[in-house]
N, C-alpha and C positions, 0 to 999 in steps of 0.2 A: 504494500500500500504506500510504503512512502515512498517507491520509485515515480509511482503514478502523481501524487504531490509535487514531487519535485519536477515532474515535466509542465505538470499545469503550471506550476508556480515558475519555470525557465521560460514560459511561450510568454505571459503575460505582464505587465505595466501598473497598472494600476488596484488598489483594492480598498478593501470597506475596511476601515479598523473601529470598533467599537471599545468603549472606556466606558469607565464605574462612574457618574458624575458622583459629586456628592448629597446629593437628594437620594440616591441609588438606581435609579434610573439609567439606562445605558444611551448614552450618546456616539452616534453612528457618523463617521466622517471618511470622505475620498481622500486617498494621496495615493504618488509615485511611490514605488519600491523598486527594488533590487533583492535580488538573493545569494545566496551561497548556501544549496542544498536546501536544508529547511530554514537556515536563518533569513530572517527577513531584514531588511535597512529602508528606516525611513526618517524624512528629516523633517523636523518641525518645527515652530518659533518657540519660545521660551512663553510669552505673552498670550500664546494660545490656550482655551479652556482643555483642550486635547491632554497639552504636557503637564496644566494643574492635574487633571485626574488622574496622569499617570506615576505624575510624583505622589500622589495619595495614595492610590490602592494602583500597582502594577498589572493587573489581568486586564489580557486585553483579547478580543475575538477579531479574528478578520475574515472576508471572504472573496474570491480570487474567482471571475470567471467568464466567460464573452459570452453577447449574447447570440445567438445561433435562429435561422430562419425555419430548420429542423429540430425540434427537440430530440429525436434521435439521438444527436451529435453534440449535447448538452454533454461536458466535462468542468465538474468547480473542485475548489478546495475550501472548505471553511477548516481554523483551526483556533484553538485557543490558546494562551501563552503568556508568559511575564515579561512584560519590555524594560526595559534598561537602557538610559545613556550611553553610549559608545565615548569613554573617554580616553583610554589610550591616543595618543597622533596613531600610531602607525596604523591601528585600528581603525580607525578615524578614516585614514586616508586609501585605505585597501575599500571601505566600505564607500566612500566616494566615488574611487575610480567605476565599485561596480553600479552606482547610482549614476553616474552619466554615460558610462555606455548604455546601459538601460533605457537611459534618457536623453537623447541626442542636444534636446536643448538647452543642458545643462551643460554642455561640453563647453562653450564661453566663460563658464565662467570657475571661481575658486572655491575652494572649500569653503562655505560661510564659516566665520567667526563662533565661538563656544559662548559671546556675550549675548545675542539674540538667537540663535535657532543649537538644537538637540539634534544628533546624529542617533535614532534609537535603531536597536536592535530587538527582534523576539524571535523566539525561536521556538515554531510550530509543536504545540505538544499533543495536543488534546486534536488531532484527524478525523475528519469526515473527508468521503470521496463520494461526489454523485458523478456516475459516468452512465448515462444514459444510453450509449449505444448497448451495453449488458443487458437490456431492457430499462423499461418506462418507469418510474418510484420505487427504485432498488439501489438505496443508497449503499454505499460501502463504508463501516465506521469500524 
């Protein structure tokens, strides 16, 4: 199952990541990723409600998938997982490079600064796989 993850998660750009507000309530937002296997990298402002929730409760859900004209041909990955700042440099910047190749429009420019944006990291624990060509609502968890 996680070979099949980690290809969804290699073909794809973009995902849902959800966070704990503090009401308890999950808040559900877009961003760019990159991966390396099941870890995920994504960057975000500091001043964002996003990185308050994540500095408060770490569990975060995200879900990864295109949509398709065929639901046949329907493949996602939801997964749950504890994110973390990326603060090593080197770290930092291995996880960069994989965020603009990912991201051609990022290639212009530098690594943001550690004063306004979070270089996070999670690393898929919690797998679901809907691969629809298996047949029709036969999830794989």
């Amino acid at each position: 199952m996680e070979d099949t993850a980690i290809r969804i998660l290699d073909t794809h750009r973009i995902m849902a990541i959800s966070t704990v507000r503090p009401d308890g309530w999950p808040q559900t937002t877009i961003v760019g990723y990159a991966n390396e296997g099941l870890a995920v990298y994504f960057l975000i402002f500091r001043a964002s409600q996003k990185f308050a929730n994540i500095a408060r409760d770490d569990r975060v859900s995200i879900a990864i998938r295109e949509e398709q004209r065929d639901l046949r041909n329907l493949k996602a990955v939801y997964a749950g997982g504890h994110a973390a700042e990326v603060t090593d440099p080197g770290q930092r910047a291995q996880a960069w490079d994989l965020l603009t190749r990912r991201h051609p429009n990022l290639a212009n420019f530098d690594l943001p600064g550690t004063a306004e944006t979070a270089l996070m990291r999670t690393k898929c624990k919690y797998l679901s796989i809907v691969d629809y060509s298996k047949g029709l609502g036969i999830p794989k968890t």
